[in-house]
C-alpha positions, 0 to 999 in steps of 0.5 A: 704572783700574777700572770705576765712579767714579773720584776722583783720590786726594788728597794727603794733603799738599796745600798747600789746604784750601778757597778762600772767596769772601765778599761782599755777596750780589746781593740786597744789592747791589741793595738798596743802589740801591733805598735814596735814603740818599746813605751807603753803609752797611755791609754783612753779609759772607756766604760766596759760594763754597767749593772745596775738593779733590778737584776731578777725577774719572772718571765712570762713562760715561768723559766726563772732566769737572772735579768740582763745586767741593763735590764733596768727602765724605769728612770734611765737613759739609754747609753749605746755601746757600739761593737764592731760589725767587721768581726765575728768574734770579739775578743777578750782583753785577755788575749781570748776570745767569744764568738757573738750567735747568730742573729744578735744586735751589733748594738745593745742599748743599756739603760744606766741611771740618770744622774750617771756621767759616763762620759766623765767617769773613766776619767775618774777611774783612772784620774792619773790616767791608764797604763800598761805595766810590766809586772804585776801591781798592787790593787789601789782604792780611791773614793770619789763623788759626784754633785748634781744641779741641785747638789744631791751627792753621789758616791762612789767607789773604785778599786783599780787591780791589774790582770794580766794581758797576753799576746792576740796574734802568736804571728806577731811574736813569731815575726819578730815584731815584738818580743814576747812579754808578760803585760798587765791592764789596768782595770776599774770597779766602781760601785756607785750608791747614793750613800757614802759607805766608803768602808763597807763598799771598799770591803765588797770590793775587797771580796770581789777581787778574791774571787776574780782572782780565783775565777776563769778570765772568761768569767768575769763579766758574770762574776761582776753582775753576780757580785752586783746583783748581791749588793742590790740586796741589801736593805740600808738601815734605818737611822738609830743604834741598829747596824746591818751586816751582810757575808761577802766572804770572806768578810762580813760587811757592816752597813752602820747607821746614821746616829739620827734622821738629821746625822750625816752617815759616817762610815770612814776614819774622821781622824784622818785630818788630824794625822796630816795637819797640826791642830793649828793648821787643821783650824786653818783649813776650817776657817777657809770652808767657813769662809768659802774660798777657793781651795784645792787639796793635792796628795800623792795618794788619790784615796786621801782627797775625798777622804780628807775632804769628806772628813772637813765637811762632817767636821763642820756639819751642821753646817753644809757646803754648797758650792761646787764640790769636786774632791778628785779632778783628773789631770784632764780636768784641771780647767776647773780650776779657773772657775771664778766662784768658790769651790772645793777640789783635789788634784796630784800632788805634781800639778802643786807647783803648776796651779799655784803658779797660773792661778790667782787667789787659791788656797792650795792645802798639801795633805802630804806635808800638812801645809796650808798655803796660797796661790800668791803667798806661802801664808794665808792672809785671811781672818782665823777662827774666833780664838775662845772658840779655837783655844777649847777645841786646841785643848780637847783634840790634845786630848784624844788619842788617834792612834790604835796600836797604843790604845790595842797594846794590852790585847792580845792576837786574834785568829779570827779576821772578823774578829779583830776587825770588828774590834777596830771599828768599835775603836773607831766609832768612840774616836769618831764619836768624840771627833764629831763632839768637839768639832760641834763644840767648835762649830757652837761656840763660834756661832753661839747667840745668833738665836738672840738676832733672829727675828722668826715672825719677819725671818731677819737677821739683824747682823750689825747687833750681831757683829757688835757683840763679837770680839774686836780680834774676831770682827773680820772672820764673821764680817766675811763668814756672814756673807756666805752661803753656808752661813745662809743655810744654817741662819735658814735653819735657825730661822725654821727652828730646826732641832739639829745637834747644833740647837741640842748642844748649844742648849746642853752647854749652856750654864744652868745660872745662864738659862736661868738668867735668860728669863729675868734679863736682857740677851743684849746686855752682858753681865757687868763683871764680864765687861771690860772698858772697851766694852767687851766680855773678860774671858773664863780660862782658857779664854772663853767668852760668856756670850759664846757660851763656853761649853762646860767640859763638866757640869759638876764641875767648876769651869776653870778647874776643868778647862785648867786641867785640860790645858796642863795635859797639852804638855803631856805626851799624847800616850799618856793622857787619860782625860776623855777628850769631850768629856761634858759633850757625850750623851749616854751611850746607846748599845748598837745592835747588828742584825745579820742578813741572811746568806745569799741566795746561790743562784740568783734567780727570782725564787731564790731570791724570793725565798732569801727575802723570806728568810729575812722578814722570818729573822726580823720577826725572830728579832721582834719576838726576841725583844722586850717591850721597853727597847721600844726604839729597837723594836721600831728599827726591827718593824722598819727593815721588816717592812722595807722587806714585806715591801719589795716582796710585794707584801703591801699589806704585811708591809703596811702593818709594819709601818704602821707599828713602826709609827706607834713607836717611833714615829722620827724615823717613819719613812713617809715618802716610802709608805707615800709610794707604797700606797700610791701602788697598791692595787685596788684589791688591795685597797678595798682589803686594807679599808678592813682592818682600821689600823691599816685605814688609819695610816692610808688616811694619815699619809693622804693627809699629809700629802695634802699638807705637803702640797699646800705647803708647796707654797710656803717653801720659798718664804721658808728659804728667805733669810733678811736681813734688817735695814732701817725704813725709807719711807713714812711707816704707818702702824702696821709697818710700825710694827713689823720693822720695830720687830725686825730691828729686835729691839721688841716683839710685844705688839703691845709694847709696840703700839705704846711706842708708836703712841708716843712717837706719833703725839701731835702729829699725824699716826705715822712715824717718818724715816728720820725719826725712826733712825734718831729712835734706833740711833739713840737706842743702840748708842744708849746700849753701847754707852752702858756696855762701856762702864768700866767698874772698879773691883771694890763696885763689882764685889757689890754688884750680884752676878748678872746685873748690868747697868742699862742707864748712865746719868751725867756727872750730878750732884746728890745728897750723897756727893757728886757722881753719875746714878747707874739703874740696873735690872735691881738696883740704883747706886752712885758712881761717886766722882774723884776716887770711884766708889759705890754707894748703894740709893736703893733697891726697887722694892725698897722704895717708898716714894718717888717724886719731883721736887724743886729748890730755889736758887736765885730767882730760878727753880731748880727741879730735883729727884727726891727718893724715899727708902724703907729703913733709911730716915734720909731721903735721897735727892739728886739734881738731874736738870733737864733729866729729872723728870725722864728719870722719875718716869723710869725708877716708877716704872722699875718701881711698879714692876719690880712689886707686882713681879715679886706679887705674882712671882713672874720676873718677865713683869721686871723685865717688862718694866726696863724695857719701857724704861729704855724706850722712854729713854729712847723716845725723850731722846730722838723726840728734843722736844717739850713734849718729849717726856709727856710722849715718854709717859705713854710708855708707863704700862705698870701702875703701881696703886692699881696692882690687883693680886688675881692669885689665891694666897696659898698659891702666892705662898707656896709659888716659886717661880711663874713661867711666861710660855708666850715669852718669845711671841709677838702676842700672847696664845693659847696654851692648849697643853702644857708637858712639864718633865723632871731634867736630872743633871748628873755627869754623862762621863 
């Protein structure tokens, strides 16, 4: 080490933020004996103690020593707790006393963390407020946490246990003032960390209470830096399947891991929520988060509010809350309540009846009995959760089993309490690995298809074809869910193509025949057997719609089959039901791994702690040593920790080795902003020693550019939170701004289509397309939509119409060769709707036509122009009198025509799709046009011709190409395609 002082490093990952000690101050305690009241009042809470890290330095005379509890100043704020001037001795809430040395401050400033309200805290500590007692009471653990102005979460854990308080003045006992009993005080643990580890922050405080218990009264302040300072310690793992566990005795403390870097940590019971509610009412309080009410839990039991909340936001994830988030109010708190935004809160069961009756529009849910109710009414008048979507999470949280003793019956009893523990959280993790699957199912199937409304290029949101698409039972609930911030977030992260579970199961549990599908047709149009005559899909059993996408419980196995077996077990006792309940859901499973911290250094002093952290980076290079090459994503957790080690031990170089090992082998979870902080630190000697090694050169240089593209990227942030939404234009649009609100609407993307279109609305008149015009085109357009999505075929059409098609154009009633009726053109075909008694009758499909033309017949003295079709292999030709719409139809079946024979030359269904989005537009365009010029700017729309179709393809290649793929399929314009990575997908069942 160098010379001077010397702080160990802190980690800049630890697991404590600060430990709290809050009670009743001595002064109070004795005034409570002076007072004759036989009622024990109760008293103001106030903060005792603080400690918070760094706790170990090395001074300047090289005496090694634990640093004072408040000896942290980097990044605090000062808190002073004055002490009384007037005495000489303080005394001890335990009736003892210590006497102050000479010469020392009667005021101590204490640096305490800067996002720590000290003020609010004791209120916390005690949210029922704090009391004497006359008898020992049990020890009580509640969770608490705390928000910031910019909605960093904060979380903390409080353990209130009893100690018994004796008489300060044997005088006043003497005197008959008060007669001699036995009291105990209430006093308050709570650590603080910046991560939610309920469990194992409860466990520690579980052991500190074990050795406050067997520790002199005059050595509790010591005990808690001691127990504090320990925590400091210990390195959070990194995101994965490697878990760290450390000795507290007499229990060994787990820290689990976040499964990935986007996974919240879970480190509670997520199935909590479903012992206390129904699964009809658990849904209910869903639906109320999603659409940002106002709502307040109430419990008997303070642990329940943060537990159950917690659990309802993981539930929802990854959606986010963001609005105020207060899960435990004390009763000195309750004005809160009167906020007029939406909020989460929790209070005592016995203020229910207070705040229902002086607040107004509150959605008050009781934890004890499981009741959803509202401040006004004893229902909740507000719009459900969509039922396709509720009905498969009804069917698969039937299904699982929540309760331990029953799936524990053939195990016997163990001896060891580490043991049986480890057993219980191993139980607990599958069960919450199953909730998690099908509340993201939930989640997926309720917003599944907003991809499809999402214009990325402008960042728009086009909610009113969103909404369409949406069942009519279901409008209301996304009307209001629309409008919310939690919904603006995650449309902000779709719109950042951000790869979260929400895109990896929506992607997971789409058919195979959809993804397919999506390449060859429209995302607007649903497959005709799944329209009904009100124009929206029929359900699969049990009533999932095909644009939610129902999730395949099984991929091997048929939808119905499944989904019916899983509705029979909803009569099944829940003993008794053996179907895993998010099977289809899970990924494989990954083998967790624990790597176990040293012992703790006896004394805590800067060399033993030194050598502790020694100790640790010799077992993690054990580990490293130990592992094979192909568990590349352990070995990068191992060299994670190892270099968090090497960091606060102030092995830069050790340090950077290791992350740059960890970066060649998984570079998800390489901690820049730490390596960042480590580089910005490093001395210049060290520096210049780092320049000689490459590797090590390599990784400074690549965090100094990265770096510089985060500054640059400073200025794209706001554009990257900005979310629109589409409205038609106000003024006159030249090309450009053409262009970007044709994309916004999400009719189109291709510029080139784009340009076409603007052509033909712009023939005759200057280049500018007016406000009116644009509304009559989009107008037209999503009525010519809705039309087609209203076509109720009967089951003798729909048996000879394959899977997918849709109509996408609907003539009026016309007479044909083949007798009265409407032409239908979907993506393959054109038949007729015979008039009277419908029936089918097939005109052709596009690649059999031969001749498409324009013809006239007399009648009277008038022409009457017709539509002639030639087929191969039929010797009639097909004629319909189209009136006025002959020639708009004659200009799409070409277009279909021609683009159904170079999409089977080049073995590229997009030319297909192409072909029928310029047949709509000319639709569009004739309509919004009502002009004689109308068609002629219709043609401008004909990209594909069929004479002049050149095949660029080698012959062997067309004979043995099955499938050509558009990489630019979703871009504006075509690119560059620099590298093309194809993988082999395997689909077998994940059960």
């Amino acid at each position: 080490m160098g010379p001077g002082s010397e702080v160990m490093a802190e980690l800049p990952s630890g697991l404590l933020e600060a430990c709290v000690v809050v009670g009743a101050s001595s002064e109070k305690l004795r005034d409570i004996y002076q007072n004759k009241s036989s009622e024990l009042p109760l008293l103001e809470a106030e903060v005792l103690q603080i400690h918070a890290p760094p706790f170990i330095s090395k001074e300047t005379n090289s005496r090694q020593v634990m640093a004072p509890a408040f000896s942290r100043v980097q990044k605090r704020r000062s808190f002073i707790k004055k002490k009384r001037h007037d005495r000489g001795t303080d005394p001890l809430p335990n009736g003892d006393s210590v006497t102050r040395p000479e010469g020392t401050s009667t005021t101590e400033d204490i640096s305490v963390p800067k996002d720590l309200d000290l003020i609010a805290l004791p209120q916390l500590c005690f949210p029922g407020g704090l009391q004497l007692a006359g008898d020992q009471r049990d020890d009580s653990y509640h969770y608490l946490v705390f928000t910031d102005l910019f909605g960093n979460r904060t979380h903390g854990v409080v353990v209130q246990y009893y100690r018994a308080v004796q008489s300060f003045h044997e005088s006043l006992v003497q005197n008959g003032s008060r007669p001699k009993t036995r009291l105990y005080a209430a006093f308050a643990v709570c650590i603080i960390s910046k991560f939610p580890f309920y469990h194992a922050l409860r466990d520690s405080l579980s052991c500190l209470l074990v050795q406050l218990r067997t520790s002199r009264q005059g050595d509790f302040e010591e005990t808690v830096k001691e127990f504090s300072a320990k925590l400091s310690l210990v390195p959070l793992p990194p995101p994965g399947s490697l878990h760290v566990s450390f000795s507290l005795r007499p229990l060994q403390v787990l820290l689990p891991s976040r499964e990935d870097p986007d996974s919240p940590l879970v480190d509670m019971d997520l199935h909590l929520p479903l012992l206390c509610f129904s699964h009809t009412a658990l849904l209910q309080v869903l639906s109320c988060l999603l659409q940002e009410q106002r709502m307040v839990f109430f419990s008997s039991d303070w642990s329940k509010l943060t537990l159950i909340a917690e659990s309802l936001l993981l539930y929802l994830q990854p959606l986010s809350w963001q609005h105020p988030y207060v899960p435990v109010l004390a009763r000195g708190m309750l004005d809160f309540l009167m906020a007029p935004t939406a909020f989460l809160m929790g209070c005592h069961i016995s203020h229910l009846e207070d705040v229902a009756a002086e607040t107004e529009d509150l959605i008050l849910v009781n934890i004890d009995d499981g009741i959803v109710q509202s401040s006004w009414s004893d229902t909740v008048d507000l719009p459900s959760i969509p039922a396709a979507a509720a009905e498969s999470f009804l069917s698969r949280a039937e299904c699982l089993q929540i309760h331990y003793d029953l799936d524990s019956c053939h195990t016997g009893a163990t001896t060891d309490v580490n043991a049986a523990r480890s057993q219980r959280r191993d139980w607990q993790r599958r069960l919450n690995t199953q909730i998690q699957n099908i509340a993201l199912e939930l989640v997926v199937n309720t917003f599944r298809g907003v991809q499809d409304f999402l214009n990325h290029e402008h960042r728009v949101f086009n909610s009113e074809e969103f909404l369409r698409t949406r069942e009519p039972a279901d409008q209301l609930f996304y009307k209001k869910v629309l409008e919310t911030h939690i919904f603006h977030t995650f449309l902000r992260d779709r719109l950042n193509r951000k790869l979260d579970a929400f895109s990896r199961m929506e992607q997971k549990t789409l058919n195979l025949s959809h993804r397919n599908r999506a390449m060859t047709e429209s995302p607007r149009r649903p497959p005709l057997p799944k329209v009904t005559r009100s124009g929206f899909r029929t359900h699969t059993s049990p009533k999932l719609s095909k644009r939610l996408g129902a999730s395949l419980p099984n991929l091997d196995q048929p939808l119905n089959d499944t989904m019916a077996s899983l509705v029979l077990n909803r009569h099944r006792p829940q003993s008794v039901r053996k179907m895993t309940p998010d099977v289809g859901l899970k990924s494989p499973p990954k083998v967790v791994r624990v790597f176990r911290l040293p012992e703790f250094p006896p004394p805590l002093s800067y060399h033993y702690v030194k050598n502790y952290y020694s100790d640790m980076a010799a077992a993690l290079g054990k580990a490293l040593n130990a592992t094979p090459p192909d568990e590349s994503a352990l070995l990068a957790r191992y060299h994670y920790l190892r270099g968090l080690v090497n960091t606060v031990s102030n092995r830069h170089l050790d340090a950077l080795e290791d992350f740059q090992s960890l970066y060649k082998t998984d570079a998800e979870i390489f901690p820049s902003q730490m390596v960042k902080s480590l580089v910005d630190s490093m001395p210049n000697v060290e520096r210049i020693q780092a320049e000689k090694r490459p590797e090590i050169k390599g990784l400074i240089s690549r965090v100094i550019r990265d770096q510089e593209r985060e500054r640059e990227g400073q200025e794209n942030r706001s554009e990257e939170a900005a979310v629109k939404h589409f409205q038609l234009p106000k003024k006159y649009l030249h090309l450009e701004e053409f262009v970007k609100c044709v994309q916004e609407s999400g009719i189109v993307k291709d510029q080139g289509t784009i340009l076409r279109l603007f052509d033909a609305l712009t023939v005759g008149h200057q280049k500018q397309v007016g406000p009116d015009l644009f509304k009559d085109f989009y107008t037209i357009w999503k009525e010519t939509e809705a039309e087609a999505q209203e076509v109720c075929l009967p089951a003798s059409v729909l048996e000879r119409i394959e899977t997918g098609e849709s109509v996408f154009k609907l003539s009026s009633s016309v007479k044909t060769s083949h007798g009265v009726g409407k032409i239908a053109m979907t993506q393959r075909r054109l038949f007729l709707l015979t008039d009277g008694r419908p029936g089918y009758v097939e005109v052709a499909q596009y690649r059999d036509l031969e001749e498409v033309k324009v013809s006239s017949a007399p009648f009277l003295l008038l022409k009457i122009p017709s539509l002639k079709l030639r087929v191969k292999g039929k010797k009639e030709t097909f004629e319909a009198n189209l009136k006025t719409e002959t020639e708009l139809w004659n200009l799409m079946i070409k277009e279909m025509w021609a683009g159904r024979f170079i999409a089977d030359q080049h073995k590229d269904p997009q030319y297909m799709q192409q072909a029928l989005t310029n047949a709509l537009l000319m639709d569009a365009v004739v309509g919004c046009l009502q002009s004689s010029k109308a068609v002629y700017a219709a043609s401008k729309l004909a990209h594909f011709d069929r004479e002049e179709v050149q095949l660029t393809l080698p012959k062997t290649t067309t004979e043995t190409l099955k499938h050509k793929i558009n990489p630019s399929l979703e871009l504006a314009a075509p690119q560059t395609i620099e590298v093309l990575y194809y993988t082999l997908e395997l689909h077998a069942s994940s059960d």
